[in-house]
C-alpha positions as a printed NumPy array, in Angstrom:
array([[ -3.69 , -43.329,  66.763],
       [ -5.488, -40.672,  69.134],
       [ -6.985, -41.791,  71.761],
       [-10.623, -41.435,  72.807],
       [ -9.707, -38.587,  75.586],
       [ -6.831, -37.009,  73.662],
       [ -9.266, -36.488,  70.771],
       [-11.775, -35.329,  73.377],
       [ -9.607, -32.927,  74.325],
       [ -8.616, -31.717,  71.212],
       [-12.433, -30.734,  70.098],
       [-12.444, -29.352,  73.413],
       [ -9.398, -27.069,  73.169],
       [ -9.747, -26.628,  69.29 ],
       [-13.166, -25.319,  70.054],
       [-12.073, -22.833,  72.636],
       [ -9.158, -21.368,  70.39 ],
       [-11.104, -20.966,  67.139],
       [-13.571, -19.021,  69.488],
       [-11.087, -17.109,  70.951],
       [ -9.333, -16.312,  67.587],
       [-12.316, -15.62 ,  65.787],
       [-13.481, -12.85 ,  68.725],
       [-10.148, -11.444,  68.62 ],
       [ -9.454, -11.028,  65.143],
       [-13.439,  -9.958,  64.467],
       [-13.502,  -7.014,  66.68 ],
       [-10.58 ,  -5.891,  64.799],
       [-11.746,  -6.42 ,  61.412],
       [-15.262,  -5.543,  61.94 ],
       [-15.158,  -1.934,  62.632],
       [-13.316,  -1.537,  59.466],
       [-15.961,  -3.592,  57.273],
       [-13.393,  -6.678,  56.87 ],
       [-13.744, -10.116,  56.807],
       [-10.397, -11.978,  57.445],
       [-10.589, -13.27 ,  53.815],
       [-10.652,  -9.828,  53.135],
       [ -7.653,  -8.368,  55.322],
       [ -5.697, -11.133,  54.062],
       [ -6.096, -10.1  ,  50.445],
       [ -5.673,  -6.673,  51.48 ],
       [ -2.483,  -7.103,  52.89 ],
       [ -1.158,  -9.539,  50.179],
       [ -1.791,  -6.796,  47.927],
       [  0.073,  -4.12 ,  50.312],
       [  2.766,  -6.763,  49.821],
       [  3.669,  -6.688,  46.757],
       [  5.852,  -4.759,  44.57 ],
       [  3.709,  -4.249,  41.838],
       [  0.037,  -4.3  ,  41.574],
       [ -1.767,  -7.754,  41.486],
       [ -3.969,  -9.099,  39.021],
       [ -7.518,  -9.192,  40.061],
       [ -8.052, -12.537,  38.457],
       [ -5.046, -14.222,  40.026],
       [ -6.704, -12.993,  43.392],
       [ -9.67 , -13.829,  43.034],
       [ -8.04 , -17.578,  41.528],
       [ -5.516, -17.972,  44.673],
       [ -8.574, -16.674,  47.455],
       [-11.207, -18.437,  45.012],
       [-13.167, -15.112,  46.118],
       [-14.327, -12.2  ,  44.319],
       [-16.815, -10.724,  46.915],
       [-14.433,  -9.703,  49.092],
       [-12.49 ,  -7.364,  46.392],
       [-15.549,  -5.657,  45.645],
       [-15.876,  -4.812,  49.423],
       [-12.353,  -3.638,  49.372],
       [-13.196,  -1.442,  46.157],
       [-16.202,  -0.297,  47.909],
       [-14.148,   1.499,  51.138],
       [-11.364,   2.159,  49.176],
       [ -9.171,   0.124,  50.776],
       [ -7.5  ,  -1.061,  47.051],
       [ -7.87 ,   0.302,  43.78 ],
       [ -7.782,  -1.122,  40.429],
       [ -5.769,  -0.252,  37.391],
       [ -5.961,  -1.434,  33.839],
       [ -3.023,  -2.611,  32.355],
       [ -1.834,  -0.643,  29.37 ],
       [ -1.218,  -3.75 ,  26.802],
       [ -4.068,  -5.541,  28.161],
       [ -7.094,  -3.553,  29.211],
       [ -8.923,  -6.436,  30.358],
       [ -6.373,  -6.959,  32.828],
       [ -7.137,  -5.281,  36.111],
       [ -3.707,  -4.453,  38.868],
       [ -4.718,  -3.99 ,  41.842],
       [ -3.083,  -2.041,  44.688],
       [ -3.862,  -0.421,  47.87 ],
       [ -4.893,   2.996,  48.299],
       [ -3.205,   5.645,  51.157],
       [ -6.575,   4.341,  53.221],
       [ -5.676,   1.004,  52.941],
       [ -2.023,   1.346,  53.576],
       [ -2.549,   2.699,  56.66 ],
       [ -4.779,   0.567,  57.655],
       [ -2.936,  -2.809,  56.837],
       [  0.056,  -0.993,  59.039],
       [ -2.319,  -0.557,  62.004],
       [ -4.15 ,  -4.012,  62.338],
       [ -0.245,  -5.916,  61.685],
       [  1.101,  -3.779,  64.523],
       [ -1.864,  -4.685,  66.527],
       [ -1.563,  -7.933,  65.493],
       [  2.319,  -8.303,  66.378],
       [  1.77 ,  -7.014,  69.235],
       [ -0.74 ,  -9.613,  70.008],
       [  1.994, -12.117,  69.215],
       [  4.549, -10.398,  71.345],
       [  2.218, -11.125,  73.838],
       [  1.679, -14.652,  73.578],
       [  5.815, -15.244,  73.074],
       [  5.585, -13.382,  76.513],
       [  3.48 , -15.395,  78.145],
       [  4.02 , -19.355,  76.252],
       [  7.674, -18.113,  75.27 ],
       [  9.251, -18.001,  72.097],
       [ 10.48 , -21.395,  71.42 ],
       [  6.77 , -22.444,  72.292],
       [  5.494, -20.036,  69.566],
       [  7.82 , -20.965,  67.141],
       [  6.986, -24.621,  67.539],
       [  2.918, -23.602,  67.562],
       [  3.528, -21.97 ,  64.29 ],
       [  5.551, -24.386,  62.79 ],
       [  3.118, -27.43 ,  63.009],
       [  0.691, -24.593,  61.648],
       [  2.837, -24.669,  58.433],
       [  3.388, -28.098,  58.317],
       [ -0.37 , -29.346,  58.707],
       [ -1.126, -27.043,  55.949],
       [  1.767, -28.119,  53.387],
       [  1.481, -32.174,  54.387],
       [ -2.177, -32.276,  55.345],
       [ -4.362, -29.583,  53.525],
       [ -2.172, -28.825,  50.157],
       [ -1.871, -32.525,  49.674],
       [ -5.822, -33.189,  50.653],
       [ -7.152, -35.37 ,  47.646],
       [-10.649, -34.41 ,  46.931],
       [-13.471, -36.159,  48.605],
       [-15.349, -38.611,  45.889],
       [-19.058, -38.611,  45.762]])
Protein backbone atom coordinates (compact mmCIF):
# COMPACT_ATOMS: atom_id res chain seq x y z
CA UNK A 1 0.00 0.00 0.00
CA UNK A 2 1.17 3.71 -0.87
CA UNK A 3 1.94 5.65 1.59
CA UNK A 4 0.48 9.02 2.57
CA UNK A 5 3.72 11.02 1.09
CA UNK A 6 4.45 8.63 -1.77
CA UNK A 7 0.86 9.20 -2.94
CA UNK A 8 1.44 12.88 -2.24
CA UNK A 9 4.03 12.84 -4.41
CA UNK A 10 2.59 11.07 -7.05
CA UNK A 11 -0.46 13.76 -7.52
CA UNK A 12 2.29 16.06 -7.27
CA UNK A 13 4.51 14.71 -10.06
CA UNK A 14 1.50 13.20 -12.06
CA UNK A 15 0.17 16.70 -12.09
CA UNK A 16 3.30 18.31 -13.37
CA UNK A 17 3.78 15.67 -16.29
CA UNK A 18 0.21 15.64 -17.62
CA UNK A 19 0.80 19.52 -17.73
CA UNK A 20 3.86 19.28 -19.31
CA UNK A 21 2.64 16.64 -21.88
CA UNK A 22 -0.45 18.24 -22.59
CA UNK A 23 1.57 21.82 -23.45
CA UNK A 24 3.90 19.94 -25.48
CA UNK A 25 1.84 17.85 -27.52
CA UNK A 26 -0.97 20.93 -27.84
CA UNK A 27 1.25 23.41 -29.42
CA UNK A 28 1.94 20.80 -31.88
CA UNK A 29 -1.43 19.71 -32.64
CA UNK A 30 -3.09 22.97 -32.37
CA UNK A 31 -1.76 24.85 -35.23
CA UNK A 32 -2.87 22.07 -37.38
CA UNK A 33 -6.60 21.99 -35.95
CA UNK A 34 -5.91 18.52 -34.02
CA UNK A 35 -6.90 17.21 -30.98
CA UNK A 36 -4.68 14.23 -29.84
CA UNK A 37 -7.77 11.96 -30.26
CA UNK A 38 -7.60 13.20 -33.53
CA UNK A 39 -3.77 12.74 -34.53
CA UNK A 40 -4.04 9.43 -33.12
CA UNK A 41 -6.77 8.35 -35.51
CA UNK A 42 -5.02 10.09 -38.13
CA UNK A 43 -2.03 8.26 -37.87
CA UNK A 44 -3.71 4.82 -37.23
CA UNK A 45 -5.22 5.38 -40.46
CA UNK A 46 -1.70 6.40 -42.17
CA UNK A 47 -0.91 2.98 -40.69
CA UNK A 48 -2.60 0.80 -42.30
CA UNK A 49 -2.44 -1.05 -45.43
CA UNK A 50 -5.72 -0.63 -46.58
CA UNK A 51 -8.26 1.93 -45.82
CA UNK A 52 -10.19 1.67 -42.44
CA UNK A 53 -13.70 1.45 -41.85
CA UNK A 54 -15.20 4.55 -40.51
CA UNK A 55 -17.43 2.64 -38.18
CA UNK A 56 -14.70 0.47 -36.71
CA UNK A 57 -13.00 3.94 -35.93
CA UNK A 58 -15.32 5.58 -34.69
CA UNK A 59 -16.19 1.94 -32.45
CA UNK A 60 -12.33 1.49 -31.31
CA UNK A 61 -11.93 5.73 -30.53
CA UNK A 62 -15.79 5.66 -29.46
CA UNK A 63 -15.52 9.15 -31.43
CA UNK A 64 -16.99 10.39 -34.49
CA UNK A 65 -16.33 14.20 -34.07
CA UNK A 66 -12.99 14.00 -34.55
CA UNK A 67 -13.27 12.24 -38.21
CA UNK A 68 -15.42 14.88 -39.32
CA UNK A 69 -12.64 17.41 -38.34
CA UNK A 70 -10.20 15.31 -40.18
CA UNK A 71 -12.67 15.29 -43.30
CA UNK A 72 -13.04 18.91 -42.85
CA UNK A 73 -8.96 19.82 -43.47
CA UNK A 74 -8.51 17.07 -45.54
CA UNK A 75 -6.35 15.35 -43.56
CA UNK A 76 -8.31 11.71 -44.54
CA UNK A 77 -10.69 10.93 -47.07
CA UNK A 78 -13.42 8.54 -47.31
CA UNK A 79 -14.22 5.90 -49.85
CA UNK A 80 -17.23 3.72 -50.33
CA UNK A 81 -16.71 0.28 -50.62
CA UNK A 82 -17.77 -1.23 -53.91
CA UNK A 83 -19.93 -4.37 -52.47
CA UNK A 84 -21.11 -2.38 -49.67
CA UNK A 85 -21.83 1.27 -50.25
CA UNK A 86 -22.74 1.91 -46.83
CA UNK A 87 -19.39 1.05 -45.87
CA UNK A 88 -17.09 4.02 -45.73
CA UNK A 89 -12.69 3.25 -46.02
CA UNK A 90 -11.02 5.71 -44.90
CA UNK A 91 -7.46 6.81 -45.72
CA UNK A 92 -5.25 9.72 -45.56
CA UNK A 93 -4.88 12.22 -48.12
CA UNK A 94 -1.13 13.61 -49.56
CA UNK A 95 -2.01 16.56 -46.75
CA UNK A 96 -2.34 14.26 -44.18
CA UNK A 97 0.53 12.04 -45.03
CA UNK A 98 2.77 14.59 -44.74
CA UNK A 99 1.65 15.79 -41.94
CA UNK A 100 1.51 12.51 -39.78
CA UNK A 101 5.43 12.22 -41.08
CA UNK A 102 6.21 15.67 -39.62
CA UNK A 103 4.58 15.65 -36.05
CA UNK A 104 6.18 11.59 -35.57
CA UNK A 105 9.59 12.98 -36.49
CA UNK A 106 9.01 15.78 -34.15
CA UNK A 107 7.76 13.59 -31.85
CA UNK A 108 10.80 11.00 -32.02
CA UNK A 109 12.85 13.43 -31.77
CA UNK A 110 11.29 14.51 -28.60
CA UNK A 111 11.92 10.98 -27.39
CA UNK A 112 15.48 10.94 -28.53
CA UNK A 113 15.70 13.59 -26.28
CA UNK A 114 14.43 12.28 -23.20
CA UNK A 115 16.57 8.71 -23.85
CA UNK A 116 19.36 11.45 -23.91
CA UNK A 117 18.82 12.93 -20.97
CA UNK A 118 16.93 9.81 -18.47
CA UNK A 119 18.78 7.17 -20.81
CA UNK A 120 17.45 4.45 -22.65
CA UNK A 121 17.02 1.69 -20.27
CA UNK A 122 15.09 4.40 -18.14
CA UNK A 123 12.76 5.04 -21.14
CA UNK A 124 12.24 1.68 -21.91
CA UNK A 125 11.24 0.86 -18.37
CA UNK A 126 8.89 4.33 -18.32
CA UNK A 127 7.18 2.96 -21.31
CA UNK A 128 6.85 -0.38 -20.32
CA UNK A 129 4.83 0.17 -17.02
CA UNK A 130 2.87 2.54 -19.54
CA UNK A 131 1.83 -0.70 -21.36
CA UNK A 132 1.38 -2.70 -18.55
CA UNK A 133 -0.98 -0.28 -16.44
CA UNK A 134 -3.03 -0.09 -19.48
CA UNK A 135 -3.32 -4.01 -20.32
CA UNK A 136 -3.60 -5.10 -16.29
CA UNK A 137 -5.24 -1.96 -14.95
CA UNK A 138 -7.42 -0.07 -17.60
CA UNK A 139 -8.38 -3.05 -20.22
CA UNK A 140 -9.31 -5.17 -17.28
CA UNK A 141 -11.23 -2.05 -15.38
CA UNK A 142 -14.77 -3.56 -14.49
CA UNK A 143 -17.32 -0.92 -14.85
CA UNK A 144 -18.23 1.23 -11.95
CA UNK A 145 -21.95 0.15 -10.58
CA UNK A 146 -24.40 2.83 -9.79
Amino acid sequence: MATVDALDMFLTDYANISRYLNTRLNSLLTTQHLTFDAFLIMHEIGQSPQPLLLMEIAHQHHVSRQIGVLLKHRYIEQQANATDRRQKGLSLTATGRHLDQQLMATMHKTVHQWTTQLGPQRVKTLLGIFTDFNEQIINNEVPASD
